[in-house]
N, C-alpha and C positions, 0 to 999 in steps of 0.2 A: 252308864258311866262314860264320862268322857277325857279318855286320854290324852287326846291332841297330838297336836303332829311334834313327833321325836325330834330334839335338835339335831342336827348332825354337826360335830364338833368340826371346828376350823380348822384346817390347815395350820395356822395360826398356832390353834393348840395345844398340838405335837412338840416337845423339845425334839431338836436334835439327838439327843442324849438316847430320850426316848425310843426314837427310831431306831437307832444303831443298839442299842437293848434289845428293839427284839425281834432283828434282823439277824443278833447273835445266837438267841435261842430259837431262830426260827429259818437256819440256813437253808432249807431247802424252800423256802416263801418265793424263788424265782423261777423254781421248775415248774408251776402253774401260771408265770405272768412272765410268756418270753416276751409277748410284747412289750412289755412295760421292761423288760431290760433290756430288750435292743434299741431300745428308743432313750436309756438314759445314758446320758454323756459324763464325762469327769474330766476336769484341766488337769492339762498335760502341763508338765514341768516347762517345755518349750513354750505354752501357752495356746498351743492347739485344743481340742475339745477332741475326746477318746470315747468307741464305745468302752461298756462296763466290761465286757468280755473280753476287749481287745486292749482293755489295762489288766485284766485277771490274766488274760494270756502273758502278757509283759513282765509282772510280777515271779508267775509261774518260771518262763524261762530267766529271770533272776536267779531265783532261788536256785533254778539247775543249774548254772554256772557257777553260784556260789558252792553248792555241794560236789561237783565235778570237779570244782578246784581244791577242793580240800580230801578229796579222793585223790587225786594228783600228789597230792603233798606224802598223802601216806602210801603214796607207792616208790615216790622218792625218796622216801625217807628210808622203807622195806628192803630197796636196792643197793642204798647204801652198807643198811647193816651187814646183807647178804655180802659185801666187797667189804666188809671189815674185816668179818666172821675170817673168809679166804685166806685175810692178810694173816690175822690172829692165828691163825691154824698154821700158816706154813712158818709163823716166827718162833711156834712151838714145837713145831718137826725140826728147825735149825736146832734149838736148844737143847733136844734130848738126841741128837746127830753128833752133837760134841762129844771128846773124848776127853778132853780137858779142862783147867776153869781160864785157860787163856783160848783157847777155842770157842768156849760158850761167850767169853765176854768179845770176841774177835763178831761170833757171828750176829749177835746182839743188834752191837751199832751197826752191823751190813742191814739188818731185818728193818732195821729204823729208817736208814737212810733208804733204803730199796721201797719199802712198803709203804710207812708211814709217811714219808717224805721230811724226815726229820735232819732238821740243818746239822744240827752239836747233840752229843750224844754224851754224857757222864754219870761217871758210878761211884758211888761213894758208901765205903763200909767204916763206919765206927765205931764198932765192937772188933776187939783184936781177934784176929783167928790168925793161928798157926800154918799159914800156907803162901808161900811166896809170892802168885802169883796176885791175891787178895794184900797181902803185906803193901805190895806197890799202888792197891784204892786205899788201902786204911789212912787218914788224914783225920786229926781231933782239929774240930772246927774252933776260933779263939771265943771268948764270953759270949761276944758279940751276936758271933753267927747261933751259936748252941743256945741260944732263949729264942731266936725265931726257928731253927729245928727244933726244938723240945713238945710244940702242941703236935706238931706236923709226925712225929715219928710216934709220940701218947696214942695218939687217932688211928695211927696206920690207913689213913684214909687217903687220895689221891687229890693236888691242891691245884689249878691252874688258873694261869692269870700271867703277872709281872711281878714278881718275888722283888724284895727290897734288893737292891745294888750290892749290898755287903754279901748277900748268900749269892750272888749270881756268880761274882768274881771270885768265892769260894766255890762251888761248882764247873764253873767254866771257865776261868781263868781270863787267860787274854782275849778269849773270845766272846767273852762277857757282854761289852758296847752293842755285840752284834743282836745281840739274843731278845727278840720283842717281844717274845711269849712265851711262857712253857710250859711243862706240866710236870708236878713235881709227885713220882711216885715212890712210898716208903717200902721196902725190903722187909719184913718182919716173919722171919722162919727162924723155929728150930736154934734159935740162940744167935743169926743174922741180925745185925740193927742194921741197913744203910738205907740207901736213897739213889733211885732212879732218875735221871733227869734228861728230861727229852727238850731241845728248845730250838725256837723253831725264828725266823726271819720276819716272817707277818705277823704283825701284832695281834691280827686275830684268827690265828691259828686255834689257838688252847687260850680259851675265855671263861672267867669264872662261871658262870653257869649253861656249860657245856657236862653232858653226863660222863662217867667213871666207869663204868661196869668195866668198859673193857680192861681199862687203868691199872681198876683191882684186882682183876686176873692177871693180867700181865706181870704185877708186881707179886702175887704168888707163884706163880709160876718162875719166874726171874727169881727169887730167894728159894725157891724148894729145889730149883735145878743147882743152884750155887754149892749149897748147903749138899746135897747129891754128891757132885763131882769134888768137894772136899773131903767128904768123906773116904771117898775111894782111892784119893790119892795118897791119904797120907799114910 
């Protein structure tokens, strides 16, 4: 029987495709051919010729710079919240330190301004309550403003950005112009409707998709301490 001599297929032959096929199933194909990997070269972006290793190296410490950096991030991120938490804790030792609801609304905007770094600082109750010192926030906003409050107080949910001009100069008055960003947090306790509003100088202080949590605490807390110290005063 005469078999004859085996072709051996060309170089030629091979796609590319093929090769890196089954170089994928066959990643360890280099731990038996160092030669043959320290002998192959790759262009370099500058246009140099690289060994394979000394691009896998390259590669490699990529990749570690990219994950180092986004380690980075979550620990700046981690340290921040830790310096929130702080602020958030001592604005709520101020509030339950109060003996009054003009005390609580006094230490309020100090906690803002001191902590937060809050420029304007306003409170606004729109449900009547029987108590003096609330009497002087209670303000029924005209058509206008009460259809852009109406989803905002529905929600009870915390809104920041640049509120329309009409609600700023019903919250902030003359100091309205100043006001580049805010955060508009709803009151909703215990038969409380109002509205917290924090506004700040930088326009991107309080940016719509900036998160709430703490917002939302804050605004129970602000309405269950109100609602508290009305109680007991009256």
């Amino acid at each position: 029987m005469n078999f004859g001599k085996v072709k051996r297929a060309d170089k030629d032959d091979l796609s590319a495709s093929q090769v890196a096929d089954y170089l994928w199933k066959h990643p360890e194909f280099f731990h038996d051919q160092l030669d043959l990997l320290e002998a192959m070269h790759l262009p370099h972006p500058c246009g140099e010729a690289v060994s394979l290793v000394a691009r896998q190296i390259e590669l490699l410490r990529g990749q570690n710079r990219k994950q180092q950096g986004q380690l980075n991030d979550i620990l700046r991120i981690a340290r921040e919240n830790d310096a929130l938490f702080v602020r958030f804790h001592r604005l709520t030792l101020s509030l339950l330190d109060a003996a009054s609801v003009g005390d609580m609304l006094a230490g309020l905007k100090w906690s803002l301004h001191e902590g937060f770094q809050a420029d304007f600082v306003s409170v606004r109750v729109f449900r009547t309550v029987s108590h003096p010192a609330v009497g002087d926030l209670h303000v029924m906003p005209d058509p206008a403003v009460s259809i852009l409050l109406e989803p905002l107080l529905a929600s009870c949910e915390p809104v920041c950005g640049s509120p329309p001009e009409p609600l700023l100069e019903f919250l902030f008055g003359a100091d309205a112009p100043e006001v580049a960003s805010c955060a508009l947090v709803p009151l909703c306790h215990a038969g409380i409707k109002g509205l917290l509003a924090i506004g700040s100088l930088d326009a991107g202080r309080f940016s719509p998709d900036m998160g709430n949590l703490f917002l939302v605490q804050m605004g129970e807390v602000v309405a269950a301490r109100l609602v508290a110290l009305i109680d007991r005063e009256r």
